[in-house]
VMD Tcl script that builds the backbone (N, CA, C; Angstrom):
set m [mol new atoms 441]
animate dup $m
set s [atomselect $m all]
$s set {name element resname resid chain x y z} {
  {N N UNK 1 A 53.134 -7.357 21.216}
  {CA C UNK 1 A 53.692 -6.153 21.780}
  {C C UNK 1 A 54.670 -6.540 22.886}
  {N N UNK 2 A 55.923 -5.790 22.913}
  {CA C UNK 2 A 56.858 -6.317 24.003}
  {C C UNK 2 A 57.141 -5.331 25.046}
  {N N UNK 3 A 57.096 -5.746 26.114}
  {CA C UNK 3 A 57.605 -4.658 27.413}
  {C C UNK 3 A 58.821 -4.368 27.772}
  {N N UNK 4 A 59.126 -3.185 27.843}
  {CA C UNK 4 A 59.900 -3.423 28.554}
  {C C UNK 4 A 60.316 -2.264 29.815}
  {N N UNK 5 A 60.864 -2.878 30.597}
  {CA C UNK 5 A 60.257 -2.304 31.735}
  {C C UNK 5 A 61.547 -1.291 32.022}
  {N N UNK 6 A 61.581 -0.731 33.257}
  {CA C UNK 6 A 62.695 0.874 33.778}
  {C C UNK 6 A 62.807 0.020 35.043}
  {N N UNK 7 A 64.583 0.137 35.302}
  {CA C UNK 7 A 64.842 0.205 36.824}
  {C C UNK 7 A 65.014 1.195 36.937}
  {N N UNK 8 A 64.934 1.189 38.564}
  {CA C UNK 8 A 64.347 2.260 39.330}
  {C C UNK 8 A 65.551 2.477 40.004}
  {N N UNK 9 A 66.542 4.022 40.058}
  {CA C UNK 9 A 67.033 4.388 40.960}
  {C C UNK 9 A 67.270 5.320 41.806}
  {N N UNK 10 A 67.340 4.942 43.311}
  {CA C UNK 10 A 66.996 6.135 44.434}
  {C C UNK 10 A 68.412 6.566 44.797}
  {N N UNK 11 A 68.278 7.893 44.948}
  {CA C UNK 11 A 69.318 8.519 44.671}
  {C C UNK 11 A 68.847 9.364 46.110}
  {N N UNK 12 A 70.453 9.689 47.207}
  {CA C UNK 12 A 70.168 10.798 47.969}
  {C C UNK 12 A 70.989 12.065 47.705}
  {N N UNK 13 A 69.907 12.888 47.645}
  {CA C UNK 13 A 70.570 14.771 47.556}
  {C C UNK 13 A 70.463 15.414 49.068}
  {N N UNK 14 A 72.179 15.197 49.367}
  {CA C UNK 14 A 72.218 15.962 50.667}
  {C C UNK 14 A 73.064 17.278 50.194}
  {N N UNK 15 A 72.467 18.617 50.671}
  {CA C UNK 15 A 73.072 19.441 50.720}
  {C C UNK 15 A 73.353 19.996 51.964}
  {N N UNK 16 A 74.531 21.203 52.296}
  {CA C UNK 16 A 75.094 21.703 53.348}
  {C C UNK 16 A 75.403 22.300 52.745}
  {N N UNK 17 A 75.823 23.739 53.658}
  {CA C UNK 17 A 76.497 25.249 52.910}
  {C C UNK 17 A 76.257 25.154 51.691}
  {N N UNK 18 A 75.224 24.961 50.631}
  {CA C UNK 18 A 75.489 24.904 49.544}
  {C C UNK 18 A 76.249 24.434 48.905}
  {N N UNK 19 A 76.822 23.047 49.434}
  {CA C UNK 19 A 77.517 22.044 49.126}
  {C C UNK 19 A 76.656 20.240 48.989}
  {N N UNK 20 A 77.104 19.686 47.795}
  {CA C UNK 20 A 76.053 18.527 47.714}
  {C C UNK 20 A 77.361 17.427 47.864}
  {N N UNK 21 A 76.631 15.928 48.317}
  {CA C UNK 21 A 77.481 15.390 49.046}
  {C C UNK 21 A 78.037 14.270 47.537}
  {N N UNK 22 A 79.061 14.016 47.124}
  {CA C UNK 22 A 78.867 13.369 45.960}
  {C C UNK 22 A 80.401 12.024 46.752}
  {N N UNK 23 A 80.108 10.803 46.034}
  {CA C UNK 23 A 81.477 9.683 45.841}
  {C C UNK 23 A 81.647 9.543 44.875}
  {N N UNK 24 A 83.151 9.253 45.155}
  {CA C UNK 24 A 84.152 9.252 43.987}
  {C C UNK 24 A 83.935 7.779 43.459}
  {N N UNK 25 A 83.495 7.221 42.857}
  {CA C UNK 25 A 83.240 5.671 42.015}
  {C C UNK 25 A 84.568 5.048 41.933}
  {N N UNK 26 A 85.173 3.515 42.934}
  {CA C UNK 26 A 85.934 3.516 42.106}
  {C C UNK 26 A 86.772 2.948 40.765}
  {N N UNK 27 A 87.612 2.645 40.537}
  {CA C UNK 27 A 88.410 2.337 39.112}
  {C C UNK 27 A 87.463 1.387 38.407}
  {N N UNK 28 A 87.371 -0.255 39.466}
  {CA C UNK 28 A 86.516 -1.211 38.852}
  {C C UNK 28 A 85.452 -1.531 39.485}
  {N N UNK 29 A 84.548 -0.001 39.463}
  {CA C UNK 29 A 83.142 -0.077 40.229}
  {C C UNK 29 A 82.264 -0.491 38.790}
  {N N UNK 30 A 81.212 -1.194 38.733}
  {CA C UNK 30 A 80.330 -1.587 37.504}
  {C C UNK 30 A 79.482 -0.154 36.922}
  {N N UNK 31 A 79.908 0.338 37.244}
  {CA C UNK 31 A 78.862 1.958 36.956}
  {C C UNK 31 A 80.038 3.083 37.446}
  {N N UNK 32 A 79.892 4.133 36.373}
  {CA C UNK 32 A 80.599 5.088 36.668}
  {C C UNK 32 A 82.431 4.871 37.030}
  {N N UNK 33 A 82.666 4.080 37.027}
  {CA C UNK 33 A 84.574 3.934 37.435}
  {C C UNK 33 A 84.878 5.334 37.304}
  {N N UNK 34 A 85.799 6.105 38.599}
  {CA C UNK 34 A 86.467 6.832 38.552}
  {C C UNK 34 A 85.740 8.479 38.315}
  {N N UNK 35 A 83.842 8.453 38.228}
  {CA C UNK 35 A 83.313 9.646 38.013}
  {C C UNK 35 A 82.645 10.088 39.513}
  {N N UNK 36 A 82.590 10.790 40.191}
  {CA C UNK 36 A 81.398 11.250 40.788}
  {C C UNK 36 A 79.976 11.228 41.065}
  {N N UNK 37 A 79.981 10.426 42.296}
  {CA C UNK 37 A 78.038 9.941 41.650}
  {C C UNK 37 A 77.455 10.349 42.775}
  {N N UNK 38 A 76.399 10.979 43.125}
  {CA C UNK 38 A 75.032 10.703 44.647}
  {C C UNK 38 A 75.091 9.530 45.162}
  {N N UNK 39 A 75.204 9.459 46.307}
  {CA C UNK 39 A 74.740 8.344 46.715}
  {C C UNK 39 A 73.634 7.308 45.869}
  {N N UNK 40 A 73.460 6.444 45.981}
  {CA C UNK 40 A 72.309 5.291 44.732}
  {C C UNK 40 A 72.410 4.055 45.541}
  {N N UNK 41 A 71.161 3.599 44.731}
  {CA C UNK 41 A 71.245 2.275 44.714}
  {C C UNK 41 A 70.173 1.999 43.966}
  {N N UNK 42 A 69.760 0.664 43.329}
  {CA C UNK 42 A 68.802 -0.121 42.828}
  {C C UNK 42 A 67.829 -0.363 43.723}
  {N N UNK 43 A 66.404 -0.072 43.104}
  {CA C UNK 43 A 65.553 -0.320 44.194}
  {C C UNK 43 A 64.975 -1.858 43.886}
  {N N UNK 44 A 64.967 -2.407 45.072}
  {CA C UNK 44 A 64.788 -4.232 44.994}
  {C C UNK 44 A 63.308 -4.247 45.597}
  {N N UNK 45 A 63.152 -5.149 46.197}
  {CA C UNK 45 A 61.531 -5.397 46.559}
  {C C UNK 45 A 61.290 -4.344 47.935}
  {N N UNK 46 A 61.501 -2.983 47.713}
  {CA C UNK 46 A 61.041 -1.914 48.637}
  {C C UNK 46 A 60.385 -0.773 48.415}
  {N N UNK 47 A 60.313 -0.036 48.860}
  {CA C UNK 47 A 59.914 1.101 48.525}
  {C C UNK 47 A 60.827 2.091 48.236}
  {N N UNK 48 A 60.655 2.679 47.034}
  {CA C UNK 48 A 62.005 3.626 46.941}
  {C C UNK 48 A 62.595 4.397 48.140}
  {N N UNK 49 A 61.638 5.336 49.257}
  {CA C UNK 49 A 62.694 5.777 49.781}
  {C C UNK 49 A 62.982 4.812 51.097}
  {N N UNK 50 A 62.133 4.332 51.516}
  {CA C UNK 50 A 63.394 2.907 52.304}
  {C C UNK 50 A 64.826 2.387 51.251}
  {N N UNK 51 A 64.815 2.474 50.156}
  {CA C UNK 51 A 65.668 2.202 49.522}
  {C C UNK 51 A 67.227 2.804 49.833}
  {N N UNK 52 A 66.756 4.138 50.319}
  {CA C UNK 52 A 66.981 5.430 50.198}
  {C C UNK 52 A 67.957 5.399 51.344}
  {N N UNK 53 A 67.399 4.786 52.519}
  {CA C UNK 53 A 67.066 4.914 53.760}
  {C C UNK 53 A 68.530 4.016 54.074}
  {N N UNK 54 A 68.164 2.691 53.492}
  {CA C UNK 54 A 69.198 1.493 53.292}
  {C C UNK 54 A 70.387 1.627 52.753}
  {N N UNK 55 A 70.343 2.499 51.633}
  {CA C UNK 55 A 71.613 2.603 50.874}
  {C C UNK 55 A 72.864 3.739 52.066}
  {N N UNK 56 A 71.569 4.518 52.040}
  {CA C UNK 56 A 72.557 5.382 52.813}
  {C C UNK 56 A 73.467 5.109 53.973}
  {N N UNK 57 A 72.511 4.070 55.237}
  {CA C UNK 57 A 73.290 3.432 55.899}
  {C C UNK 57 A 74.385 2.178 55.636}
  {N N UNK 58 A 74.220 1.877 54.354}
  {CA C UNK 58 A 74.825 0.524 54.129}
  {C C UNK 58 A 75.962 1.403 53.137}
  {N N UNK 59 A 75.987 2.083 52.802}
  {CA C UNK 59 A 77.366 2.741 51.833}
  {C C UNK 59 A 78.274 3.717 52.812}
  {N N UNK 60 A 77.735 4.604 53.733}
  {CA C UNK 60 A 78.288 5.631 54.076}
  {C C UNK 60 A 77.549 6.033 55.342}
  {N N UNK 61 A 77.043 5.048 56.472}
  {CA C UNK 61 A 76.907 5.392 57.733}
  {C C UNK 61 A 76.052 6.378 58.119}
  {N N UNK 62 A 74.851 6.773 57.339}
  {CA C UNK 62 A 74.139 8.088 57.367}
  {C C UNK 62 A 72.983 7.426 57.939}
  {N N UNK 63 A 72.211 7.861 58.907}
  {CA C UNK 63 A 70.880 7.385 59.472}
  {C C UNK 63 A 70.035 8.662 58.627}
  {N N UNK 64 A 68.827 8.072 58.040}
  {CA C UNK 64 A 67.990 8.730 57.580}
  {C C UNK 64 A 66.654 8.003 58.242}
  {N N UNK 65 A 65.597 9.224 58.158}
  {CA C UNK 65 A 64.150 8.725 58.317}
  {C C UNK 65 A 63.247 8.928 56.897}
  {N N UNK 66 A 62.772 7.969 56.655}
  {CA C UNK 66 A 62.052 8.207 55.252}
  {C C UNK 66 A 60.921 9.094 55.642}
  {N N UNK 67 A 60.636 9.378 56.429}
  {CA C UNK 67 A 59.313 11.043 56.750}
  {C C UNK 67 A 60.145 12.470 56.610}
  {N N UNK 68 A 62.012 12.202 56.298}
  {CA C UNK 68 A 62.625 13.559 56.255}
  {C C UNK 68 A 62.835 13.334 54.384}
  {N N UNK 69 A 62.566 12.367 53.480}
  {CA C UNK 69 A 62.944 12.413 52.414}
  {C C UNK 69 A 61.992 13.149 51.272}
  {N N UNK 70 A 61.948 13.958 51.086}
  {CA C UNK 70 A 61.769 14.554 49.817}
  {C C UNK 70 A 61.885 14.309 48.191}
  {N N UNK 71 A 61.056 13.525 47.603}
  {CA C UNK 71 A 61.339 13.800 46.128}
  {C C UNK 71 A 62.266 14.815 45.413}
  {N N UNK 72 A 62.765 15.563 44.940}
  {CA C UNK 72 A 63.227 16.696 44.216}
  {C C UNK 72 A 63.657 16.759 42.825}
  {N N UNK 73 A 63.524 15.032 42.361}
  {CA C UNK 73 A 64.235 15.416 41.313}
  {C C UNK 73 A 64.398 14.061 40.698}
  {N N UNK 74 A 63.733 14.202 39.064}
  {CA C UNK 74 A 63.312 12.636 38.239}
  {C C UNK 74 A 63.914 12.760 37.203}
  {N N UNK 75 A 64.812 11.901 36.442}
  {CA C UNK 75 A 65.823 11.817 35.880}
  {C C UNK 75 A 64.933 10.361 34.423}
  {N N UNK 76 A 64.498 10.867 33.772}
  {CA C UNK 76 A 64.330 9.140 32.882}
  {C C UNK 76 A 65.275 8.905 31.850}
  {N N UNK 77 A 66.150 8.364 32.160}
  {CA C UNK 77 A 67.768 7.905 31.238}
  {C C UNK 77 A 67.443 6.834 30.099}
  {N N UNK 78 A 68.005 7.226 29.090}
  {CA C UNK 78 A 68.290 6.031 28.170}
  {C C UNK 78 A 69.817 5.799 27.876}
  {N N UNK 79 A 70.792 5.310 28.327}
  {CA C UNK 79 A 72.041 5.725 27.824}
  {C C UNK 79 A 72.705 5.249 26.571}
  {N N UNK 80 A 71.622 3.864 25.642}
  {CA C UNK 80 A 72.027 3.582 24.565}
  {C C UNK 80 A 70.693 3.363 23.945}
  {N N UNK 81 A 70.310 3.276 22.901}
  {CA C UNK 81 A 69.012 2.732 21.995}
  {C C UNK 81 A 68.332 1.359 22.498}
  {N N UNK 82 A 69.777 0.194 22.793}
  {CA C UNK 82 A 69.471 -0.903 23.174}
  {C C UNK 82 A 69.790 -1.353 24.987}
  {N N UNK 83 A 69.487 0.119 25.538}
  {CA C UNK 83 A 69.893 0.013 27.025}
  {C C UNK 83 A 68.631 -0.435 27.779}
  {N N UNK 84 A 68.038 -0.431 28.909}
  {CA C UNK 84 A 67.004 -0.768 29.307}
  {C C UNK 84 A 66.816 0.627 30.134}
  {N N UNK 85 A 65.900 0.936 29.834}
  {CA C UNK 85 A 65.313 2.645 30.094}
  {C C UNK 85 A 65.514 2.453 32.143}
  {N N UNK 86 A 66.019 4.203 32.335}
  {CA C UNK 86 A 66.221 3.959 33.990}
  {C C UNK 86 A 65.366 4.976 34.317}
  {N N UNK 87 A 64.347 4.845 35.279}
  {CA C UNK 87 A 63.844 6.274 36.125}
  {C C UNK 87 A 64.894 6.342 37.491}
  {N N UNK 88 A 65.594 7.431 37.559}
  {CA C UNK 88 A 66.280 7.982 38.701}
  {C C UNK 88 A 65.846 8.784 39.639}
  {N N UNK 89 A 65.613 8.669 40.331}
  {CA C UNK 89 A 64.991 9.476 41.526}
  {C C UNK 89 A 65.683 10.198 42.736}
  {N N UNK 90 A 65.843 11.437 42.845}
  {CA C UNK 90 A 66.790 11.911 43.818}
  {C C UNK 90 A 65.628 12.525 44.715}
  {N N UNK 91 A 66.572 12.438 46.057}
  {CA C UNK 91 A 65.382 13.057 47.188}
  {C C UNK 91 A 66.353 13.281 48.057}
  {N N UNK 92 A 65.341 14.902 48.804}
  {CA C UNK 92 A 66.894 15.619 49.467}
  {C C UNK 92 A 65.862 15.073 51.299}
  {N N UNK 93 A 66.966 14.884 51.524}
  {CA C UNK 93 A 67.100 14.487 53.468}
  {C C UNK 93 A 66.937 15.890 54.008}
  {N N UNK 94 A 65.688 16.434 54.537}
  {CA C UNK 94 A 65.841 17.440 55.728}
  {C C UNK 94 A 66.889 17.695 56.975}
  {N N UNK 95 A 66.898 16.354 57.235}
  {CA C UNK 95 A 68.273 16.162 58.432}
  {C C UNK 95 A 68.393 14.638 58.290}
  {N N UNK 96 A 68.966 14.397 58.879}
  {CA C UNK 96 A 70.320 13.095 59.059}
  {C C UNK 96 A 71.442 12.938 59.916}
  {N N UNK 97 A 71.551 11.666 60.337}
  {CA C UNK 97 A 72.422 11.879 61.701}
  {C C UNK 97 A 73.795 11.215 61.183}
  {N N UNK 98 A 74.967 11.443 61.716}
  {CA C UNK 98 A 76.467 10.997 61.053}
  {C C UNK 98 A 77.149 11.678 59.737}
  {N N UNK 99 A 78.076 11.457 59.913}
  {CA C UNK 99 A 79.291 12.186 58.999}
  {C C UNK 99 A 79.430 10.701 58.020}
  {N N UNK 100 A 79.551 11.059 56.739}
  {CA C UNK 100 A 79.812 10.298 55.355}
  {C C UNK 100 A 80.985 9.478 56.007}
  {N N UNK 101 A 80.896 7.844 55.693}
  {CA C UNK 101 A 82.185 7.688 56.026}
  {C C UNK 101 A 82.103 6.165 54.913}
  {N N UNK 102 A 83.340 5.886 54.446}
  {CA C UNK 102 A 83.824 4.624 53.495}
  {C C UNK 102 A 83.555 3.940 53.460}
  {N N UNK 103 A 82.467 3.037 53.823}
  {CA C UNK 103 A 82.187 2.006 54.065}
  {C C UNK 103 A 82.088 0.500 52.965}
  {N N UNK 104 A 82.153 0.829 51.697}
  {CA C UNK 104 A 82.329 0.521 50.604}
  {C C UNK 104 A 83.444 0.554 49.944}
  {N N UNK 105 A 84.537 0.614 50.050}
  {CA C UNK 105 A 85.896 1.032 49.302}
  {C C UNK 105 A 86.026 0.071 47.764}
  {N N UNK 106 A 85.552 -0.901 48.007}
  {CA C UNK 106 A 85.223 -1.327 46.304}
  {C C UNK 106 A 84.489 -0.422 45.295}
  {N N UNK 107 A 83.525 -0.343 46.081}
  {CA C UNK 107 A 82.378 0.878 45.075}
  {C C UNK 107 A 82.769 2.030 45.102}
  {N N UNK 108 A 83.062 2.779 46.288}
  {CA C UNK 108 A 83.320 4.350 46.421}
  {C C UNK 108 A 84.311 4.794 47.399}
  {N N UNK 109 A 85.680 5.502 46.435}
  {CA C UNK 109 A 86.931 5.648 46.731}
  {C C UNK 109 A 87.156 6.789 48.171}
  {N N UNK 110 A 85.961 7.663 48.051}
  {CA C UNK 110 A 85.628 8.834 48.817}
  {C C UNK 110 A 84.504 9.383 48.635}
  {N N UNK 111 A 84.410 10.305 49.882}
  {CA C UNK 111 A 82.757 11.202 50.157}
  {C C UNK 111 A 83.291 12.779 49.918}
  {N N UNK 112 A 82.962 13.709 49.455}
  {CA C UNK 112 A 83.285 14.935 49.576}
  {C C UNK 112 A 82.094 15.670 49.179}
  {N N UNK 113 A 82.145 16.974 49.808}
  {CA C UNK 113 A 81.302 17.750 49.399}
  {C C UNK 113 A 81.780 18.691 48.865}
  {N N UNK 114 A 81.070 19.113 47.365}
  {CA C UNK 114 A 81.439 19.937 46.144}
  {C C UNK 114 A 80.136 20.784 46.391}
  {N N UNK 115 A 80.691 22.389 46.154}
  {CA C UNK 115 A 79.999 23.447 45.648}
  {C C UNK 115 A 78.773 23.036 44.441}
  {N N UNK 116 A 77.716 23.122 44.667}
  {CA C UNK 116 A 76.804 23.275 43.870}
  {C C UNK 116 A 76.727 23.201 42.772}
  {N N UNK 117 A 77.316 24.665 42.662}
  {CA C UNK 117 A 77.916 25.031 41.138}
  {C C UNK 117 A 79.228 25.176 40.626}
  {N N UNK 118 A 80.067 23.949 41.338}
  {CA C UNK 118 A 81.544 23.899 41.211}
  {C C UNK 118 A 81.384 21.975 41.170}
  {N N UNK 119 A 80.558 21.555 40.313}
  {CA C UNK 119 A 80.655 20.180 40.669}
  {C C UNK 119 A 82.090 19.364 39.480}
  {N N UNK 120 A 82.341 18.770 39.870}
  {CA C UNK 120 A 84.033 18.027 39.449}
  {C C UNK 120 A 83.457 17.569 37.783}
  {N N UNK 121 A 84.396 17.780 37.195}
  {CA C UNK 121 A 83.971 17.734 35.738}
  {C C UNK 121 A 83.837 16.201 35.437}
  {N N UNK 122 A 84.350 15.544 35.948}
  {CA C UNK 122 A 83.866 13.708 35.728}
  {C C UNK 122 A 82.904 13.138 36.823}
  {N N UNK 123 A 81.679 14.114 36.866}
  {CA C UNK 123 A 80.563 13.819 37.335}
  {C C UNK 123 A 79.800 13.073 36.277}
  {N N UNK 124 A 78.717 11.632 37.237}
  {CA C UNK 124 A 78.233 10.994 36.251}
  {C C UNK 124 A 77.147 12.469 35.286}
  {N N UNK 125 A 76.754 12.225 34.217}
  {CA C UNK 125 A 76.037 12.916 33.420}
  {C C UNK 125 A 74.550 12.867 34.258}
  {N N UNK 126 A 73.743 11.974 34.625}
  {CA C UNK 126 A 73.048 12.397 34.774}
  {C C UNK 126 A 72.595 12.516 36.619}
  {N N UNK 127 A 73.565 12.703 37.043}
  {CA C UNK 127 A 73.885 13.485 38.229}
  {C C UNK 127 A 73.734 14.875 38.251}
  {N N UNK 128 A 74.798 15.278 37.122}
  {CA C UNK 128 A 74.844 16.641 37.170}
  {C C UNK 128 A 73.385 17.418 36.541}
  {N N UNK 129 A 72.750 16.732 35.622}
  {CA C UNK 129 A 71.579 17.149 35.282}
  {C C UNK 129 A 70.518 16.924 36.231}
  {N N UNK 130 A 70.731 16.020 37.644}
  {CA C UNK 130 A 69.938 16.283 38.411}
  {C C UNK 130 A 69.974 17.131 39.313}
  {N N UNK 131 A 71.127 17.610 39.695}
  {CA C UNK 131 A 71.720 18.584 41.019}
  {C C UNK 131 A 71.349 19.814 39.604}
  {N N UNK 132 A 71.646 19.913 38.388}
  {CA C UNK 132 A 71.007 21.636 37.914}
  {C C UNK 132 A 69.883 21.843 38.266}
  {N N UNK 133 A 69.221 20.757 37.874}
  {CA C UNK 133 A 67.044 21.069 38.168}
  {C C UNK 133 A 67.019 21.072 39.081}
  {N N UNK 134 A 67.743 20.803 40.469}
  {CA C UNK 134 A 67.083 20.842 41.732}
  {C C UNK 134 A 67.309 22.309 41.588}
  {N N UNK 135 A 68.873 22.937 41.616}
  {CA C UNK 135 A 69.221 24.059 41.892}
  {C C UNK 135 A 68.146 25.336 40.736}
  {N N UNK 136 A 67.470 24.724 39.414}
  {CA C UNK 136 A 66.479 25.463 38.950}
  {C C UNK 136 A 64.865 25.616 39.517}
  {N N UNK 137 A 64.814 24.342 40.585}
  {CA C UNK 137 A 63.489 23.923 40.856}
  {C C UNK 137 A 62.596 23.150 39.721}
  {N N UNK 138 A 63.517 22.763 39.275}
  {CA C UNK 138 A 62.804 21.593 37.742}
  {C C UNK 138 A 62.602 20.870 38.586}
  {N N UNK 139 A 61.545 19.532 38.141}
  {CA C UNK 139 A 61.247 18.632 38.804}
  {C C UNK 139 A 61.404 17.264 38.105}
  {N N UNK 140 A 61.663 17.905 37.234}
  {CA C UNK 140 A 61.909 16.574 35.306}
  {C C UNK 140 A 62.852 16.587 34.652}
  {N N UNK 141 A 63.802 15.451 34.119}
  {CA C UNK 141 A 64.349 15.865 32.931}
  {C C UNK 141 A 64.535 14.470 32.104}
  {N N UNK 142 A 64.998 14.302 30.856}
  {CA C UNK 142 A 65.054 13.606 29.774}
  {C C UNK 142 A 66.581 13.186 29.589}
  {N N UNK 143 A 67.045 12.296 29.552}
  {CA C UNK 143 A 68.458 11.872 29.064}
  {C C UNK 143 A 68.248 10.921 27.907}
  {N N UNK 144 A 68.727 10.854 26.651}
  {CA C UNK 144 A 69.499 9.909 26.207}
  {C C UNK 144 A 68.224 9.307 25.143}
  {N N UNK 145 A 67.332 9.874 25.271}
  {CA C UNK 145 A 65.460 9.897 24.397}
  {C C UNK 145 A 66.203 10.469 22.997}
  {N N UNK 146 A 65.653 9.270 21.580}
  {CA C UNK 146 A 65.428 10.452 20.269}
  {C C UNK 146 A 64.558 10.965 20.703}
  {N N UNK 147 A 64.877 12.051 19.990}
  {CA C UNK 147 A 63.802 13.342 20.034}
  {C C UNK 147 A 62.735 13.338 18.766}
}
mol reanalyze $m
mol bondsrecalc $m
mol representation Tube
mol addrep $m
């Protein structure tokens, strides 16, 4: 019998005015080039939301406390038959200190915040299926599974 195992990615959902905070990926970023993504990262030998915690300050200058992070929202991706299965994990920040700022310009071209339900049509796919279930109160969803 063979394993095989899911990386794990922590994802932050910040909203304001009913606005969620998304970067622009850019051209020759290894994931997503040129789409719209949540903040992310790969979780390495931590705990997802220290992960959380890390990415945020190390991409875009955001101080978070992992006692303000929230689960909201589980994503299990397959994006090809022969891909290696991903659990995605988004979790929304109660508060947070600092304004989004570039800190990455290889990876992410810009920070903006998009309407909810006005999100930019070259959003990664399963972004946008995570920002719907939050906005339904789903707590689950399925990508990329035969059915």
């Amino acid at each position: 019998m063979s394993v095989t195992l899911n990386v794990i990615g922590a994802h932050l959902y910040l909203e304001r005015d009913g606005a969620v905070l998304l970067g622009e990926r850019s051209a020759d970023a290894a994931f997503g080039a040129g789409e719209w993504h949540a903040l992310a990262g790969h979780v390495e030998r931590e705990a997802v939301r220290a992960c959380v915690v890390r990415e945020a300050q190390e991409e875009a200058g955001l101080v978070l406390d992992v006692a303000d992070l929230t689960l909201v929202h589980t994503v299990h991706l397959l994006d090809s038959p022969d891909a290696v299965p991903r659990l995605q994990l988004f979790f929304r920040a109660s508060r947070w200190t600092g304004e989004p700022q570039l800190l990455e310009p290889d990876r992410c071209r810009q920070w903006a915040w998009w309407p909810r339900d006005a999100l930019p049509e070259n959003t990664v796919a399963y972004t946008q299926t995570a920002i719907r279930g939050i906005a339904l109160g789903h707590a689950y969803s399925e990508l990329g599974w035969p059915t």
